[in-house]
VOSETI-192919 format. One record per residue (C-alpha): residue in one letter; chain; x, y, z. Coordinates in Angstrom, 2 decimals. Example, Ala and Ser with C-alpha at 12.3 -4.5 7.8 and 13.67 -1.06 7.14 Angstrom:
<rs>
r r=A, c=A, X=12.30, Y=-4.50, Z=7.80
r r=S, c=A, X=13.67, Y=-1.06, Z=7.14
</rs>
This chain:
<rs>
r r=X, c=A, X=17.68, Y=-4.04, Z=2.24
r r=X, c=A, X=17.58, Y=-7.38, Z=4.25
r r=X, c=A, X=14.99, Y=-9.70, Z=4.73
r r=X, c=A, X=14.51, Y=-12.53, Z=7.53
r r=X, c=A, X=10.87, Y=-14.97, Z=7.98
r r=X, c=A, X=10.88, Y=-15.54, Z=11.44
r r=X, c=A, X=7.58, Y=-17.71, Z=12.09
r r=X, c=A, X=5.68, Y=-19.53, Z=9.50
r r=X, c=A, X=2.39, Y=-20.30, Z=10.08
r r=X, c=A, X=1.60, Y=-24.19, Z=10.43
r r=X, c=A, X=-1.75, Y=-23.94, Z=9.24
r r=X, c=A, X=-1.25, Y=-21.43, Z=6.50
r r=X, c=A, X=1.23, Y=-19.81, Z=4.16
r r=X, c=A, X=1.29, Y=-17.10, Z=6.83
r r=X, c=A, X=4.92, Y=-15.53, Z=8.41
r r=X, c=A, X=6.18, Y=-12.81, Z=9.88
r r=X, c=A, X=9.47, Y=-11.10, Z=9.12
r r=X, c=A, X=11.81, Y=-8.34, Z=9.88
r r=X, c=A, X=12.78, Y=-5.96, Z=6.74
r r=X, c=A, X=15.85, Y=-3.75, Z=7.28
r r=X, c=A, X=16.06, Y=-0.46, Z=5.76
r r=X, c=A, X=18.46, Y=2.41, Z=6.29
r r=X, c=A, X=15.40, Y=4.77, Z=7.98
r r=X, c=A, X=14.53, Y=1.34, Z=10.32
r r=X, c=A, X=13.59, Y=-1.97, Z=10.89
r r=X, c=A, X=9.92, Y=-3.12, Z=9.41
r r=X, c=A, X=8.36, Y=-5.99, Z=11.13
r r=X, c=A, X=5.96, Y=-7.92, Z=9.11
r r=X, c=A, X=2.81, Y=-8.23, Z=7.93
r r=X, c=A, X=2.68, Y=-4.52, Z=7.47
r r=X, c=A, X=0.36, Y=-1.73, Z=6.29
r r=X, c=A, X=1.40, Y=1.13, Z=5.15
r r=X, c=A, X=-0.11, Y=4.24, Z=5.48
r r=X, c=A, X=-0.17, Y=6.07, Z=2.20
r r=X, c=A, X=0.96, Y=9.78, Z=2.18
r r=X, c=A, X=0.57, Y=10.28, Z=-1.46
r r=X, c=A, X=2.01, Y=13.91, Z=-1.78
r r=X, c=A, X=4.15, Y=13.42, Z=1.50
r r=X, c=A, X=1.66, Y=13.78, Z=3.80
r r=X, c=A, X=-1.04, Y=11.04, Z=5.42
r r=X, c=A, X=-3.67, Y=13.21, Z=4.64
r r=X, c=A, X=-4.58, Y=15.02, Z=7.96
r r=X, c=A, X=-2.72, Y=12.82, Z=10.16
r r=X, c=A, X=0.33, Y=14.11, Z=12.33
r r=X, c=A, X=3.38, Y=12.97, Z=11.79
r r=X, c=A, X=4.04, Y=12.80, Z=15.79
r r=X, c=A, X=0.44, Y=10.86, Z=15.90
r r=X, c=A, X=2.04, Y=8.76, Z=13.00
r r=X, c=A, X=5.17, Y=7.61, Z=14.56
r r=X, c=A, X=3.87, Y=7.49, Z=18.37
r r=X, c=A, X=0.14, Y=6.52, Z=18.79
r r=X, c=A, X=-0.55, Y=4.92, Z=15.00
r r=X, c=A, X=3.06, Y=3.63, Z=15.74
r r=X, c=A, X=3.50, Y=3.35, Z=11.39
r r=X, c=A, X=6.77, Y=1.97, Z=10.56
r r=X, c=A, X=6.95, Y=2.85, Z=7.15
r r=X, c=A, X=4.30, Y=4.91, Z=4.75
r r=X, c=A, X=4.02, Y=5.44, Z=1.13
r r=X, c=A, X=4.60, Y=8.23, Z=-1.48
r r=X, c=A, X=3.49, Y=8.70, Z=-4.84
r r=X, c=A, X=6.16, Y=9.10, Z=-7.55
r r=X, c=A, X=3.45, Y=10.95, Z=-9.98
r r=X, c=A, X=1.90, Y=13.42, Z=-7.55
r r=X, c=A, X=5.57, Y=14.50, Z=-5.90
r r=X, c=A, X=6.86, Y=14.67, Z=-9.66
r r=X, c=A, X=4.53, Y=17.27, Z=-10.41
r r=X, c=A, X=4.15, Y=18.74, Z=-7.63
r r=X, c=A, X=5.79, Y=19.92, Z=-5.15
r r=X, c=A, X=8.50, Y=19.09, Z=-8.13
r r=X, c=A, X=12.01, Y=17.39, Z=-8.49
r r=X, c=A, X=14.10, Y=20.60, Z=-7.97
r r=X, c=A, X=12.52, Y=21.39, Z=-4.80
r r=X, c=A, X=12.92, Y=17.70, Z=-3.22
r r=X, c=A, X=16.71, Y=17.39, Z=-4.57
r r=X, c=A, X=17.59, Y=20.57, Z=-2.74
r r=X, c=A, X=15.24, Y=19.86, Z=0.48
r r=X, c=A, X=17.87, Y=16.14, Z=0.19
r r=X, c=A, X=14.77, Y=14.02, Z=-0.18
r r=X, c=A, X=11.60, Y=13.40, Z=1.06
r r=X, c=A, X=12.25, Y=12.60, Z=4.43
r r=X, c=A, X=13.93, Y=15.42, Z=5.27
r r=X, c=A, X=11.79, Y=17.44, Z=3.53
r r=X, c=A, X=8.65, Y=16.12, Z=5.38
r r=X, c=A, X=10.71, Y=15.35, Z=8.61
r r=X, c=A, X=9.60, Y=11.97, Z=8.37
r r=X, c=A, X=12.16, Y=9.53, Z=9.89
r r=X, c=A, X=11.37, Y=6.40, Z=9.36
r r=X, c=A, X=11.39, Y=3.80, Z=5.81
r r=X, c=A, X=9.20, Y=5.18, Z=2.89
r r=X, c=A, X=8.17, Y=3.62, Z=-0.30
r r=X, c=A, X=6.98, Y=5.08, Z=-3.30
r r=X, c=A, X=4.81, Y=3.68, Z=-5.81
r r=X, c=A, X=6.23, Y=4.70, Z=-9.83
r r=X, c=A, X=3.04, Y=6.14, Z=-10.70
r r=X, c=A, X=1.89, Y=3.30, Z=-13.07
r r=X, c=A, X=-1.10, Y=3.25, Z=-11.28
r r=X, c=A, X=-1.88, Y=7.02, Z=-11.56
r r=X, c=A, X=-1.21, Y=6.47, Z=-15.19
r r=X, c=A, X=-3.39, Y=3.80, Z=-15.02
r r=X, c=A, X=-6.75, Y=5.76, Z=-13.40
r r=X, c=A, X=-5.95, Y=8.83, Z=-15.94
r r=X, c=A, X=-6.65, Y=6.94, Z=-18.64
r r=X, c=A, X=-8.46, Y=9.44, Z=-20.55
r r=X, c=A, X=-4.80, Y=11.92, Z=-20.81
r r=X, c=A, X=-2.22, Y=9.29, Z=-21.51
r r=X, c=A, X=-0.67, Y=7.14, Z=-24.34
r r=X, c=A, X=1.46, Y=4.27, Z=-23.68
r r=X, c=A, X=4.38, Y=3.56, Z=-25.79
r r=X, c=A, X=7.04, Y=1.61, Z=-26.05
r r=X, c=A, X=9.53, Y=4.11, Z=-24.33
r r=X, c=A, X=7.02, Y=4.68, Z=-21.99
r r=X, c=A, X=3.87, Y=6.88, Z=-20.86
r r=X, c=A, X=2.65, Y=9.83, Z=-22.19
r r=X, c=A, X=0.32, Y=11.70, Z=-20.19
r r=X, c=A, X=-0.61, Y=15.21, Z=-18.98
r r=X, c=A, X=-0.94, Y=16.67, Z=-15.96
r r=X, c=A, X=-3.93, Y=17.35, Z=-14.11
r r=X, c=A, X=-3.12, Y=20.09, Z=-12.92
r r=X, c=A, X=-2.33, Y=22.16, Z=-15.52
r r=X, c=A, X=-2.84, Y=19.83, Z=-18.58
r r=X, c=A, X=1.01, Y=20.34, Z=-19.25
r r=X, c=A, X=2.70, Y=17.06, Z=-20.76
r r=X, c=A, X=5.27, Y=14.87, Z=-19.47
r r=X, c=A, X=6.22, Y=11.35, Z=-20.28
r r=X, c=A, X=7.55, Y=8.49, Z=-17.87
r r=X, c=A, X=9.88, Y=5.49, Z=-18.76
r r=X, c=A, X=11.35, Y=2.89, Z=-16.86
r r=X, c=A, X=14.51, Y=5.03, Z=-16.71
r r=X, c=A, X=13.06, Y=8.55, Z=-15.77
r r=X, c=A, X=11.19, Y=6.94, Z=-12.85
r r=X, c=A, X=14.24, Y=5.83, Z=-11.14
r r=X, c=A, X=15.90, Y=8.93, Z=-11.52
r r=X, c=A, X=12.93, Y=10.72, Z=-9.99
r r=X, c=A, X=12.52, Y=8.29, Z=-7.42
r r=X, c=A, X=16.20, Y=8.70, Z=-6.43
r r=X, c=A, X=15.72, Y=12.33, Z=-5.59
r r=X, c=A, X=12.66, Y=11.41, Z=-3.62
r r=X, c=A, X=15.07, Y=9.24, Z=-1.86
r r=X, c=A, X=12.27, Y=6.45, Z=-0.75
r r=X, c=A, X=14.01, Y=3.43, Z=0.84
r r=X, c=A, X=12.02, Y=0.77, Z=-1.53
r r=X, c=A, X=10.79, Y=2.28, Z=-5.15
r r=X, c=A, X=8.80, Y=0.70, Z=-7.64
r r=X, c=A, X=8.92, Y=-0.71, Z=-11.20
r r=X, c=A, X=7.13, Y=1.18, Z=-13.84
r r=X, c=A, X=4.50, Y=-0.79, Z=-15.02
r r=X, c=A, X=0.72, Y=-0.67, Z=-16.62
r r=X, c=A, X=-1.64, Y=-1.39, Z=-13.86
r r=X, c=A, X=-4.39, Y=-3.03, Z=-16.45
r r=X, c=A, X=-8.66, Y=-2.41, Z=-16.05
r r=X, c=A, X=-11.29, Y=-4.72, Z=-15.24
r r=X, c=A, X=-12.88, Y=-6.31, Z=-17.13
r r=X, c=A, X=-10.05, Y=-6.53, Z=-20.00
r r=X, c=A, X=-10.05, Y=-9.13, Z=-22.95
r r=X, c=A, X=-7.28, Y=-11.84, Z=-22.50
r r=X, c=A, X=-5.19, Y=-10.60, Z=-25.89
r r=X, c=A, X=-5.02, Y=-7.05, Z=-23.77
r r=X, c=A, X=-4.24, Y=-8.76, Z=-20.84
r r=X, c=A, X=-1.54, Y=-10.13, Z=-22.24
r r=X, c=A, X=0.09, Y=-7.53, Z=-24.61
r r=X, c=A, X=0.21, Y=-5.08, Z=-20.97
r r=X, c=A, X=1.98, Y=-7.59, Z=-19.20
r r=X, c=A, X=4.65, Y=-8.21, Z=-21.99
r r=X, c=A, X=4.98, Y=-4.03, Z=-22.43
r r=X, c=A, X=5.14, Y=-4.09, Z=-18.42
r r=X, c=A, X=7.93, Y=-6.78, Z=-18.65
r r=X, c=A, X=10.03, Y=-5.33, Z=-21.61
r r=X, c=A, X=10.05, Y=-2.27, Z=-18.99
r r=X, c=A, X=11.06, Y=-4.12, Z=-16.45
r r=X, c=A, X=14.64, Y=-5.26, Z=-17.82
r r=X, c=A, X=15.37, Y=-1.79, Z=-19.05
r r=X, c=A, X=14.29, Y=-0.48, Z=-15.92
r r=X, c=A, X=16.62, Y=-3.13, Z=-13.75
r r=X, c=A, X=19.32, Y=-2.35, Z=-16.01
r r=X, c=A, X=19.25, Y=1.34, Z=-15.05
r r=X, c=A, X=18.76, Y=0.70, Z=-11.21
r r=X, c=A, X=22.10, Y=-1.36, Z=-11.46
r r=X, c=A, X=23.79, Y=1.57, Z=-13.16
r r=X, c=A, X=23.11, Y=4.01, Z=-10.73
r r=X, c=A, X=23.50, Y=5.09, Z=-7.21
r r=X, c=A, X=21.71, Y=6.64, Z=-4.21
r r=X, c=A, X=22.00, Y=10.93, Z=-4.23
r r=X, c=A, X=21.79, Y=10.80, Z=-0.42
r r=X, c=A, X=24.96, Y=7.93, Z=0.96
r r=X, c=A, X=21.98, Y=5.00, Z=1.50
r r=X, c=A, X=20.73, Y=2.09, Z=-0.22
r r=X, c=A, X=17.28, Y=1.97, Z=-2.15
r r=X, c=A, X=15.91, Y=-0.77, Z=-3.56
r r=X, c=A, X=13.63, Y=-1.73, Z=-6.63
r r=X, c=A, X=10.62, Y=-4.13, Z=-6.62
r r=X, c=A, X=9.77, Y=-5.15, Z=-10.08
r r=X, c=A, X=5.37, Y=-5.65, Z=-10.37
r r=X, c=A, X=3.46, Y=-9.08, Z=-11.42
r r=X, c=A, X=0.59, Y=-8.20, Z=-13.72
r r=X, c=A, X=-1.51, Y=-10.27, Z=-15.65
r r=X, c=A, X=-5.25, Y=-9.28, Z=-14.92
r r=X, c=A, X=-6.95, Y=-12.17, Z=-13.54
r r=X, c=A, X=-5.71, Y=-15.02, Z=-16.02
r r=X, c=A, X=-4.11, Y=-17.28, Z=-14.35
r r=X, c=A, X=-1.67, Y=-18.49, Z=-17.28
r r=X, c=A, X=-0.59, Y=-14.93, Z=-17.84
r r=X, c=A, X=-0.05, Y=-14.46, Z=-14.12
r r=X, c=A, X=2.09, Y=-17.63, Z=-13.74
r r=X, c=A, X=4.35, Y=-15.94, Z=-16.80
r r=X, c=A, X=4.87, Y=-12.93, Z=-14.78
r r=X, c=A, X=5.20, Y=-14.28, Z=-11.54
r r=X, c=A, X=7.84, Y=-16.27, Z=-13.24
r r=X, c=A, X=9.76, Y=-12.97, Z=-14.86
r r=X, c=A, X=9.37, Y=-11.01, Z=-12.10
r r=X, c=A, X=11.24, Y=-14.01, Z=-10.02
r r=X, c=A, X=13.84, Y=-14.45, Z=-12.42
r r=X, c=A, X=15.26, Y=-10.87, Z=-11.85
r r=X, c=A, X=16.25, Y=-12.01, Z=-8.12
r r=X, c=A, X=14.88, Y=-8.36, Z=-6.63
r r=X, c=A, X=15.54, Y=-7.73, Z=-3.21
r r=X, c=A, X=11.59, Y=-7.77, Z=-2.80
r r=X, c=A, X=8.84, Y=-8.85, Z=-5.56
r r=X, c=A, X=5.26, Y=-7.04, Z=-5.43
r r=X, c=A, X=1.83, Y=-8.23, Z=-7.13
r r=X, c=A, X=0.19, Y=-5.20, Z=-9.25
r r=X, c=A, X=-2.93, Y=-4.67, Z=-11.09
r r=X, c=A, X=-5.68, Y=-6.26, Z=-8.35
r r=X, c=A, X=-8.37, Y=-4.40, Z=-6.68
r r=X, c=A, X=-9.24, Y=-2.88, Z=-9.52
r r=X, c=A, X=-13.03, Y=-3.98, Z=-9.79
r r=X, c=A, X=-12.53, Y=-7.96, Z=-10.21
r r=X, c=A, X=-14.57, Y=-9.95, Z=-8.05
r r=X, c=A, X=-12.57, Y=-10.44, Z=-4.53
r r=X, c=A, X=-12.77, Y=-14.58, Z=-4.85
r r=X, c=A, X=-10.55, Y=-14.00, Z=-8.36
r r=X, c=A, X=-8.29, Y=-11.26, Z=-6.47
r r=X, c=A, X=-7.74, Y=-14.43, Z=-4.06
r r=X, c=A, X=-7.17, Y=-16.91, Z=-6.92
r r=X, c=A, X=-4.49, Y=-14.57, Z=-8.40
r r=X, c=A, X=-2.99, Y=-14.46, Z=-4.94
r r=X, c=A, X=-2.46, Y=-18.03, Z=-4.97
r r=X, c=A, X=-0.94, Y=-18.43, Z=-8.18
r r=X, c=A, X=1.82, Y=-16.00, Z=-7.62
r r=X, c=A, X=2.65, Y=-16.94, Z=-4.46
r r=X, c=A, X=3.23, Y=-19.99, Z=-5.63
r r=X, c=A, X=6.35, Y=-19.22, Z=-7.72
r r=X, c=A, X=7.37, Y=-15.76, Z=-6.23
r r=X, c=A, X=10.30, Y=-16.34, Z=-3.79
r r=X, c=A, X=9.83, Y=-17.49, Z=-0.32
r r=X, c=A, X=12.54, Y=-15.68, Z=0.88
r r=X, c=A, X=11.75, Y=-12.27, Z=-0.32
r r=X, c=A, X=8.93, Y=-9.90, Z=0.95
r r=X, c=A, X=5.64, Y=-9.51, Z=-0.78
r r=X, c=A, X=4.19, Y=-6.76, Z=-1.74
r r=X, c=A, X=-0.02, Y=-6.50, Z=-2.23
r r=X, c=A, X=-0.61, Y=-3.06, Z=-3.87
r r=X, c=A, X=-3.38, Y=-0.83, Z=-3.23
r r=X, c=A, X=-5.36, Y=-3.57, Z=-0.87
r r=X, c=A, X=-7.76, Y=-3.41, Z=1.05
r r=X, c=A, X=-10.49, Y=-4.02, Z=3.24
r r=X, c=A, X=-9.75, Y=-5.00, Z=7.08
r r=X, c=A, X=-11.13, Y=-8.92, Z=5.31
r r=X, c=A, X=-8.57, Y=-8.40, Z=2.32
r r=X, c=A, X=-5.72, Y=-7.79, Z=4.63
r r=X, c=A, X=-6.42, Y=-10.94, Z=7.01
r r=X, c=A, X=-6.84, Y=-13.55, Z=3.36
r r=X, c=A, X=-3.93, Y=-11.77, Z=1.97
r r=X, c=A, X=-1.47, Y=-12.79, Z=4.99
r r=X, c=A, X=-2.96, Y=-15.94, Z=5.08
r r=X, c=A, X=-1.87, Y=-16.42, Z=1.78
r r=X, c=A, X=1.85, Y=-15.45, Z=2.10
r r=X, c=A, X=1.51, Y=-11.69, Z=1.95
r r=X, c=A, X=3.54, Y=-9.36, Z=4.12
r r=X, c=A, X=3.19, Y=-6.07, Z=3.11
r r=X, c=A, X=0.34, Y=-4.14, Z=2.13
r r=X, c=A, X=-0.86, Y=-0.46, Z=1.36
r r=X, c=A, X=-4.88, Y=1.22, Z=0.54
r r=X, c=A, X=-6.33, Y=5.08, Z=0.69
r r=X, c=A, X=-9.07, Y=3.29, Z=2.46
r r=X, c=A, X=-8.76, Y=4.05, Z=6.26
r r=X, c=A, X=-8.16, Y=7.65, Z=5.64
r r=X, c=A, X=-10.52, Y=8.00, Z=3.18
r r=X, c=A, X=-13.11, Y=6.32, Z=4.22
r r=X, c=A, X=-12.72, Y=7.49, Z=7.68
r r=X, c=A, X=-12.97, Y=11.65, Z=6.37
r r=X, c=A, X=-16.11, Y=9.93, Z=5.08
r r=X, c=A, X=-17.26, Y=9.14, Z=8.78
r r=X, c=A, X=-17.00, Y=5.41, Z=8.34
r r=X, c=A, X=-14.82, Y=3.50, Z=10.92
r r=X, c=A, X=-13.30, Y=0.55, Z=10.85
r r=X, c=A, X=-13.62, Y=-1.53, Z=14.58
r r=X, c=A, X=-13.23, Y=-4.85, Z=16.02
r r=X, c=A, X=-16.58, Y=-5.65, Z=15.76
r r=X, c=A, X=-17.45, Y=-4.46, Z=12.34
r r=X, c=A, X=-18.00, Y=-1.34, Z=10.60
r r=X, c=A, X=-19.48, Y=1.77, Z=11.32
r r=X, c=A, X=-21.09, Y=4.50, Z=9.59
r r=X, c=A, X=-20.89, Y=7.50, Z=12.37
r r=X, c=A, X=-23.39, Y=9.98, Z=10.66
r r=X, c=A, X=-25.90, Y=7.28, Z=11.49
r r=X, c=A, X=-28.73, Y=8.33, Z=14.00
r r=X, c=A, X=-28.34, Y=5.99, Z=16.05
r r=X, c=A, X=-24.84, Y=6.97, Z=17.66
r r=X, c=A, X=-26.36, Y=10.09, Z=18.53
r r=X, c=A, X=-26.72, Y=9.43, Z=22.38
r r=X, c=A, X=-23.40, Y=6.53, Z=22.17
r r=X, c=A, X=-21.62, Y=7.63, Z=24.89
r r=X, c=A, X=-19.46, Y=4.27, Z=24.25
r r=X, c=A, X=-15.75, Y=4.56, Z=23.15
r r=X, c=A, X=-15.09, Y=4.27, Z=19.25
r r=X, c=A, X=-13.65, Y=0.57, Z=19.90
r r=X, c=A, X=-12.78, Y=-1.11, Z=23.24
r r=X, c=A, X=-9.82, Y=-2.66, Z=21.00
r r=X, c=A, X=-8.84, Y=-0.08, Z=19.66
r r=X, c=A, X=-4.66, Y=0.92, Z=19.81
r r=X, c=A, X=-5.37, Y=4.92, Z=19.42
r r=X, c=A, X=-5.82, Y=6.76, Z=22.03
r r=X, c=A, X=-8.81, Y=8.19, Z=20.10
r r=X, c=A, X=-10.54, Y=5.00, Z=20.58
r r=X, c=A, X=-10.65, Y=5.16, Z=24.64
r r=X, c=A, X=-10.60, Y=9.26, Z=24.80
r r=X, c=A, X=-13.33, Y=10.30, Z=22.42
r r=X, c=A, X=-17.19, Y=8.28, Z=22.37
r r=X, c=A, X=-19.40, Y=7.64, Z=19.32
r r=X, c=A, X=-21.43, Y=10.55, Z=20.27
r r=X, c=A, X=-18.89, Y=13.16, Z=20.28
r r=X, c=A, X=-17.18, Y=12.02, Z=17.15
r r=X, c=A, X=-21.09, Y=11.71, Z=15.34
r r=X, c=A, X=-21.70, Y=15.65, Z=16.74
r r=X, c=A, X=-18.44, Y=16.71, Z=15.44
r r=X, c=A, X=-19.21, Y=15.10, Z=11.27
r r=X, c=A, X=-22.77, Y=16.61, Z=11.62
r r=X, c=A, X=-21.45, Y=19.70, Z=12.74
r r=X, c=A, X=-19.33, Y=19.99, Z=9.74
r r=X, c=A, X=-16.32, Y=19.86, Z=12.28
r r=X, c=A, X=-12.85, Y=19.24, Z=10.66
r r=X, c=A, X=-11.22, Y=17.43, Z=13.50
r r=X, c=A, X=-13.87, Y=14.95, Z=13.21
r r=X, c=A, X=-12.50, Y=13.61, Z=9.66
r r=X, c=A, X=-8.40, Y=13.40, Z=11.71
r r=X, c=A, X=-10.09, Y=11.52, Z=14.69
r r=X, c=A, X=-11.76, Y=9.22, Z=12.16
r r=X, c=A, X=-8.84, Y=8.78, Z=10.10
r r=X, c=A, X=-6.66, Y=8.25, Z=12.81
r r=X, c=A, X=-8.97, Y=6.18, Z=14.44
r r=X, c=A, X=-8.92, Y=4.04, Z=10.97
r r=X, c=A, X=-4.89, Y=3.41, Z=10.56
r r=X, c=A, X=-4.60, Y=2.77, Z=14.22
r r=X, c=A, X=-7.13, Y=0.30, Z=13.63
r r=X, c=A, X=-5.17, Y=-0.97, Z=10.66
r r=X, c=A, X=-2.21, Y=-0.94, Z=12.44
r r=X, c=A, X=-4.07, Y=-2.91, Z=15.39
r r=X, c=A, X=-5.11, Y=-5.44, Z=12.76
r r=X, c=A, X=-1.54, Y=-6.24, Z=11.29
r r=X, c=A, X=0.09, Y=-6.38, Z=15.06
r r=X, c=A, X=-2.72, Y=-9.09, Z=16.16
r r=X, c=A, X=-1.77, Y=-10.98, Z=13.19
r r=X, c=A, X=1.72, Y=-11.12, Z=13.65
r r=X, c=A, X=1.32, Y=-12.08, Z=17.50
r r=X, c=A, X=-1.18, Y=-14.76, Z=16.35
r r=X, c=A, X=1.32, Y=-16.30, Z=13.83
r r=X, c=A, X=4.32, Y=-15.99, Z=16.66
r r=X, c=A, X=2.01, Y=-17.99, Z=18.75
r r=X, c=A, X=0.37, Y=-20.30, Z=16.11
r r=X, c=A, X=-3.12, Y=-19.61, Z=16.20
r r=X, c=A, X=-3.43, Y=-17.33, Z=13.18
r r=X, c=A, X=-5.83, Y=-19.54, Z=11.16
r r=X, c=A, X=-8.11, Y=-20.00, Z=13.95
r r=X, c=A, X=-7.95, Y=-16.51, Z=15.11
r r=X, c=A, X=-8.57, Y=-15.59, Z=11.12
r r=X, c=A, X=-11.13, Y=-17.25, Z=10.46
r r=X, c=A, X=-13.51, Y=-16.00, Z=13.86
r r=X, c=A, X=-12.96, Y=-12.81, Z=12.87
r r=X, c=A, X=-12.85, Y=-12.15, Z=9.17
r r=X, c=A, X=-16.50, Y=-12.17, Z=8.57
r r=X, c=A, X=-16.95, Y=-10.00, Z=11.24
r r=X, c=A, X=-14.88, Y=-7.02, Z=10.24
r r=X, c=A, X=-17.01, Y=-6.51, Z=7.37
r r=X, c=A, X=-20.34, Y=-6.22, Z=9.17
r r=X, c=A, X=-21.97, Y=-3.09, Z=8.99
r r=X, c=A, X=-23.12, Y=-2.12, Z=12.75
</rs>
């Protein structure tokens, strides 16, 4: 993998960026659309690539693990070809999953215990076994195992995660060094800052983490509940030791508002469920704020979804239509939502790259941040 900035903002910590991957090139700031079991759920792969125009989306190493399985992804040669999906993909170790099933899994030393939920059957994952799976995914960039901690947490927890996460971390580089692609490309590893929201403890990590030299560095464990001027704070304080010259990584963020601060702060890539998930919930994300379709008053909206908008969903179908199809119990009205959303997404990351190019990011930031999150 290579790495170039090509603008910095003057007024922020802001840049853009080229990544180069095997599958393709990856301009930056960049969401990623997450496909947890290889798919973006009930999005097109053809819609993916030519009207969302993604340039890279994300798999999950836990849910592919179990299912559809290791033996079946080894002889498909890896999840792109099994998915016929082209382009870069990245895949999260499932220390977050591990995280979230907190009720069915033990963490140890050698690593985490859990079961399955689908069957209840038990497996373990270490910083060793996740590479290996993660090779016969085949994802261009995989991820550290680590312990994505709660919120709230006590400080002495806090702290005792980060170390375990860390002591993973340098077995876990180790083993990356030792072994090789399955499939004749590169892959590389991005090692996780944790560290709740205590500052102190996420200056250690951001400082371990750095000292490894990764190809890219990504910042774990926010999001989770903690109030979005601390996610901010923690921002800050990695950024300011984490590499300038290596990509960022912001996992599992955000709103349309949380995307905008985090590239203001130095950010350049960035994943979240929320524009598909969200959008099979009928709630769109626009230009001018957000919108809950169900609502009554879109009934007669004969307006297009968002004048903005970079799907051709936004110009082709109106409020109305798309409103008709959710209260009809309609199931393309959940895809045109959720395509609607990433293009939106997608949209939002473009603008902000053009704006840094041309140096107004800040300004253009801050007369549109508080309106994203208005509810229409």
């Amino acid at each position: 993998m290579k790495f170039d900035i090509i603008k910095n903002c003057p007024a922020s910590k802001a840049r853009t960026g080229k990544i180069e991957t095997y599958h393709g090139t990856i301009s930056t700031p960049v969401f990623m659309p997450v496909g947890t079991v290889g798919s973006v759920k009930g999005v097109f792969h053809r819609d993916l690539e030519n009207d969302v125009e993604a340039r890279i989306i994300l798999g999950n190493t836990y849910h592919l693990y179990l299912r559809p399985g290791i033996e079946t992804l080894k002889q498909a040669g890896g999840l792109h070809k099994f998915s016929s999906w082209n382009k870069p993909i990245l895949t999260d170790s499932g220390g977050y999953q591990v995280f979230s099933l907190s009720q069915n899994r033990k963490l140890t030393e050698n690593g985490a215990i859990f079961k399955s939920h689908i069957d209840g059957s038990k497996h373990i994952f270490t910083p060793e076994n996740v590479i290996d799976i993660q090779r016969v995914i085949g994802s261009d960039i995989m991820m550290a195992l680590d312990e994505c901690t709660p919120f709230p947490c006590d400080y002495n927890y806090a702290k005792k995660s980060m170390e375990l996460t860390h002591r993973w971390l340098e077995r876990g580089f180790e083993y990356f060094q030792k072994t090789d692609s399955l499939y004749g490309y590169s892959q590389t590893y991005f090692p996780i800052v944790q560290g709740s929201v205590f500052k102190d403890l996420r200056k250690i990590s951001a400082e371990k983490i750095a000292s490894f030299g990764a190809e890219g560095n990504a910042i774990g464990g926010l999001s989770v509940g903690e109030p979005i001027v601390e996610m901010y704070e923690m921002i800050d304080v990695v950024n300011e030791i984490l590499p300038l010259d290596k990509p960022r990584y912001l996992m599992g963020v955000g709103t349309p508002a949380n995307i905008l601060e985090g590239i203001d702060r130095g950010i350049d890539m960035f994943d979240c469920v929320m524009p598909t998930r969200n959008g099979r919930n009928g709630m769109l994300f626009t230009s001018e704020g957000i919108i809950n379709i169900k609502n009554e008053k879109w009934k007669n909206d004969f307006s297009v979804l968002d004048e903005n908008g970079k799907s051709y969903v936004d110009t082709y179908y109106s409020k109305a239509y798309l409103r008709h199809l959710f209260i009809a119990g309609e199931m393309l009205g959940p895809q045109i939502a959720s395509l609607h959303n990433l293009a939106f997404y997608l949209w939002l990351v473009d603008e902000a790259r053009a704006k840094i190019e041309n140096g107004t990011f800040k300004q253009w930031k801050n007369s549109i941040v508080n309106k994203l999150a208005e509810r229409l």
